[in-house]
C-alpha positions in Angstrom: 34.3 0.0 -0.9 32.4 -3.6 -1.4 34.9 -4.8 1.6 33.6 -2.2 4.0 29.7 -3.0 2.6 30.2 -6.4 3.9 32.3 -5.7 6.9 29.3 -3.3 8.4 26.5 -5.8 7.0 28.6 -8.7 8.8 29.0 -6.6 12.0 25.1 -5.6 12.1 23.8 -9.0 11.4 26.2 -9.9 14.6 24.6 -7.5 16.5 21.7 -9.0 19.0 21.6 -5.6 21.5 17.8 -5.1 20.5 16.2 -2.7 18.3 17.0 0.9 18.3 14.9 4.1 17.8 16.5 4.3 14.0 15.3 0.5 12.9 11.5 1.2 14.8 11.6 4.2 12.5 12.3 2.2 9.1 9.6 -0.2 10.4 7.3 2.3 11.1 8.0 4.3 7.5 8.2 0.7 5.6 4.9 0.0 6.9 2.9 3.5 6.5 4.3 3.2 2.9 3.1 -0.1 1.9 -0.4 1.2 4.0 -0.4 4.2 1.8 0.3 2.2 -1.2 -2.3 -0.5 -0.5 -5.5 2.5 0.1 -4.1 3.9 -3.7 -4.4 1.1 -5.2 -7.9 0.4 -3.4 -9.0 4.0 -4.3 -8.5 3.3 -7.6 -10.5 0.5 -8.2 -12.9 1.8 -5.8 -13.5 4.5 -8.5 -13.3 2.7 -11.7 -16.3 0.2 -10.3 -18.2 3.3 -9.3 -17.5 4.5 -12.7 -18.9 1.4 -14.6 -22.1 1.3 -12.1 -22.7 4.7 -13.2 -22.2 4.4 -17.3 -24.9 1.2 -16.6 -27.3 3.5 -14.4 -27.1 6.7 -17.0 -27.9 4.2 -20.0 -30.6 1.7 -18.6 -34.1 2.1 -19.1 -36.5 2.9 -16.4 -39.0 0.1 -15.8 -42.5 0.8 -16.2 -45.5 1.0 -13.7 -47.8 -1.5 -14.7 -51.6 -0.8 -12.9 
């Protein structure tokens, strides 16, 4: 099994025909994945910031009007 792992891996790193429809569709999923990943993680802190800001806003005193 190994031997035929590294006999196809040997005989696609040999091959220099271009890129097919299957390896622009990896690209294509490895990159809306990361994309994805990225706006999750962003959402996230997004929310816990917005979360803080609030807790400070809800707990702080109005300031007075002074005449």
């Amino acid at each position: 099994m190994r031997n035929a792992v590294i006999k196809t891996w040997n005989r696609l790193l040999g091959n220099e025909e271009g890129l097919t429809l299957v390896e622009y569709g990896v690209g294509a999923i490895l990159a809306v994945t990361v994309g994805a990943l990225a706006l999750t993680t962003l959402a996230q802190e997004v929310n816990t910031q917005l979360g803080e800001a609030e807790t400070i806003m809800e707990n702080s005193t109005p300031p007075t009007a002074t005449p």
